[in-house]
C-alpha angles and dihedrals in degrees: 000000000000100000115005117085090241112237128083113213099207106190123203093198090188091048100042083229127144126189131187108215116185104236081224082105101058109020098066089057104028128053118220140351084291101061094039087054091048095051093038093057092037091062109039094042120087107216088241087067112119116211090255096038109122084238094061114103132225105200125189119192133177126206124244091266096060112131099025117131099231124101120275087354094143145018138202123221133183131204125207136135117260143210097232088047145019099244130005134184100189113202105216 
């Protein structure tokens, strides 16, 4: 894991539902909170999704560095679709 906490909450808000993923499956292919949001989005959203649509995820992710106490260590980004484009991983 070195670094990420280990464990994805993934929330369905309309089925009340919560899930606990290991981030084992992402972390060792993708770098960041970034990479692991694109591919998760990329794999769970069907290309006829509309930006408003209830299956269309909102996804927050942190990097590997989140929770250190040193300056700009770490960043948080989110993934969604748009209105303005079709995809979208906003580095805040």
């Amino acid at each position: 894991m070195s670094g990420y906490a280990g464990e994805i909450l993934r929330v369905d808000l309309p089925s009340r539902q919560i899930a606990i993923i290991p981030t084992k499956y992402y972390s060792d292919k993708f770098l960041g909170g970034r990479g692991i949001a694109a591919k998760m989005y990329w794999d769970e959203v069907a290309l006829e999704v509309k930006p408003f649509d209830a299956k269309s995820p909102l996804i927050f992710a942190l990097g590997p560095l989140a929770g250190l106490p040193v300056a700009k260590s770490s960043h948080a980004e989110w993934a969604s679709l748009t209105g303005l484009i079709s995809f979208a991983v906003i580095l805040c």
